[in-house]
C-alpha positions as CSV (number, residue, x, y, z in Angstrom):
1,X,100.5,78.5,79.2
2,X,100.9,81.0,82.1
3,X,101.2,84.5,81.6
4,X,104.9,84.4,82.8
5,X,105.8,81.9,80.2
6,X,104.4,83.8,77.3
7,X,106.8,86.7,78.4
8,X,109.8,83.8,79.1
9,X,109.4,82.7,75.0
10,X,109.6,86.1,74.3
11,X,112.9,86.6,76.0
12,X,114.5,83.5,74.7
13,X,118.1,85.0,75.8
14,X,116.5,85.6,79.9
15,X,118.8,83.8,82.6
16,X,117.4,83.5,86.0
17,X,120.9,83.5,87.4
18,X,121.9,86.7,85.9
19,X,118.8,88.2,87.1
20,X,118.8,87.4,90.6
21,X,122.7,88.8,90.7
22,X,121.7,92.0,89.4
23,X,119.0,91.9,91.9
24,X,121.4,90.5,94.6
25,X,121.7,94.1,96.2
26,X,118.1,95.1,96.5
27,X,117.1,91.6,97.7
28,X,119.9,92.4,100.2
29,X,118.1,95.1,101.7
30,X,114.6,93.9,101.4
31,X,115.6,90.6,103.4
32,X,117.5,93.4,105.9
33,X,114.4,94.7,106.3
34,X,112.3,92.0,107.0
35,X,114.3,90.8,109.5
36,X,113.9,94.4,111.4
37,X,110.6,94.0,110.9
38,X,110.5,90.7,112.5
39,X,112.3,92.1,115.7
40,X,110.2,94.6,116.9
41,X,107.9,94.4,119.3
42,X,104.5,94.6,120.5
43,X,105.7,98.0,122.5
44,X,106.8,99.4,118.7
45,X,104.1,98.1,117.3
46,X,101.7,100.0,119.4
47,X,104.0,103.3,119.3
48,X,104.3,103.3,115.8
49,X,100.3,103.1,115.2
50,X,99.9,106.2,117.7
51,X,102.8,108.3,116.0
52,X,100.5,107.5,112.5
53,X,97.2,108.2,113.9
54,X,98.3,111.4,115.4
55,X,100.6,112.5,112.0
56,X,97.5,111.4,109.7
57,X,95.5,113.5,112.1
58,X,97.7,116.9,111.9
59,X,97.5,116.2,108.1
60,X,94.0,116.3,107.9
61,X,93.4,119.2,110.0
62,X,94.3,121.9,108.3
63,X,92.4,120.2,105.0
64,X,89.0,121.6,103.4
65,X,86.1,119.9,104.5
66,X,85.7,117.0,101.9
67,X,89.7,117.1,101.0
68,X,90.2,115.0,104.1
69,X,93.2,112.2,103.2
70,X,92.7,110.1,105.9
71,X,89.5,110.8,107.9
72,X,86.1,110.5,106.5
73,X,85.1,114.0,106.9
């Protein structure tokens, strides 16, 4: 027996289908999401990773020596 399953005899009363329609919004937006996500390009892709290397970069500049967040110094 499955962890999942010991939690589902516990909660004799659970309905999948009442579930997922109180979750109906939020999956909503998550598939919204990945569907955004699926759309951009290799362009964004490549903007996006300089935008966070230069934002983790003015982060960690003005940190202690040691109290660096994203660099290892």
């Amino acid at each position: 027996m499955t962890n999942l399953q010991v939690k589902l005899n516990n909660y004799p009363d659970w309905d999948r289908e009442e579930q997922l329609n109180r979750n109906r919004i939020a999956l909503q937006k998550l598939e919204s999401r990945r569907q955004k996500i699926l759309q951009i390009t290799d362009e964004e892709v490549q903007e996006r990773k300089i935008f966070l290397e230069s934002f983790q970069h003015s982060i960690d500049q003005f940190r202690p020596q040691g109290s660096k967040l994203y660099s290892e110094d």
